[in-house]
N, C-alpha and C positions, 0 to 999 in steps of 0.2 A: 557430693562434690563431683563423682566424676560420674551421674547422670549430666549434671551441668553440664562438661565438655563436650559430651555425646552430645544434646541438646543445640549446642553451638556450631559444632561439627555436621549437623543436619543441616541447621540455618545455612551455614556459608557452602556448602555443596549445593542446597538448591537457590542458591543467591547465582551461583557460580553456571548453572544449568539454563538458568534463567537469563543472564547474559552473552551465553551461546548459541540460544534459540533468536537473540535480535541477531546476532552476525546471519543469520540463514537469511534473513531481507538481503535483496538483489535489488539495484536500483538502475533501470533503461531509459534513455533516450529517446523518442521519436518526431518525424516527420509529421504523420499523420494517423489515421487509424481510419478502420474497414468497418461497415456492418451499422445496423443500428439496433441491435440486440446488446444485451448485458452478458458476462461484463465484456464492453470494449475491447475490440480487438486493435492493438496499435502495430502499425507498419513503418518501416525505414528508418531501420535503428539508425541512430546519430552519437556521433562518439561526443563524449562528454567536454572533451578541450574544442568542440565543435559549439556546443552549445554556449559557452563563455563569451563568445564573439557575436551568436547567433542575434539579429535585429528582429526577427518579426516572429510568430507562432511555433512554439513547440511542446510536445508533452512530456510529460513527464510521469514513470511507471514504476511501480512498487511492487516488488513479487516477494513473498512468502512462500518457501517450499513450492515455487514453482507455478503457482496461484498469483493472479493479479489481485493486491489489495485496496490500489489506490491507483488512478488515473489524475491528469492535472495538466488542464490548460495554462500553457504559460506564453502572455502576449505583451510585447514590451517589456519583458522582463517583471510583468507584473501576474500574479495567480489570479486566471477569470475563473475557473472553477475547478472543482475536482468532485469524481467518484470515489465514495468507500468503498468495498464490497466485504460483507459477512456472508460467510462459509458454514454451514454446519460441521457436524464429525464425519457424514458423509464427503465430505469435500465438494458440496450445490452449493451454489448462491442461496442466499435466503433473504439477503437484505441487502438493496442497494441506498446511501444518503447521498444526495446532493447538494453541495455545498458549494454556495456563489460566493465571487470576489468580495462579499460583504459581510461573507463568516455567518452566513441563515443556512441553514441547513432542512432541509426536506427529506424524511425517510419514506424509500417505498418496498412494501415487504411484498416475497415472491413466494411464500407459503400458499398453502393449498388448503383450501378450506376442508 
């Protein structure tokens, strides 16, 4: 019986762990973005009660411990695309997918033969 509790008491600490690590997602604003390398560099933060009124193109950015994980054109209020980006344990890019306003997604891997 009181493996059991122990047993349960593991589960809900890394239940508990595991929903501390989503709060670390950061979610930015932008204008625009610089560069045509990966991943994306976005420029002119826009504060978010900015974007609620906003009529025409902006992005939107997803960071992980400080790492872009996601990029996302948003035009009319509607999603034209978005970048994923996988990271190894070195914290490199390894894999960018593309995914259009139609939910297709394209992955292109940046490994090294």
């Amino acid at each position: 019986m009181r493996i059991t509790y122990i047993v349960i008491a593991i589960i809900l600490l890394s239940c508990n762990n595991s929903l501390e690590d989503n709060n670390s997602m950061k979610i930015k604003y932008f204008h625009t973005w610089s560069g045509y390398s990966h991943p994306i560099n976005p420029i002119g933060e826009m504060l978010e009660s900015d974007v609620k009124t906003y009529k025409f193109s902006y992005y939107i950015a997803s960071y992980d411990d400080e790492k872009l994980v996601s990029f996302k054109k948003i035009y009319k209020k509607e999603l034209m695309y978005e970048y994923k980006y996988v990271y190894n344990s070195e914290s490199e890019l390894i894999k960018v997918i593309i995914v259009d306003k139609d939910g297709v997604s394209k992955n292109i891997s940046l490994l090294k033969d």
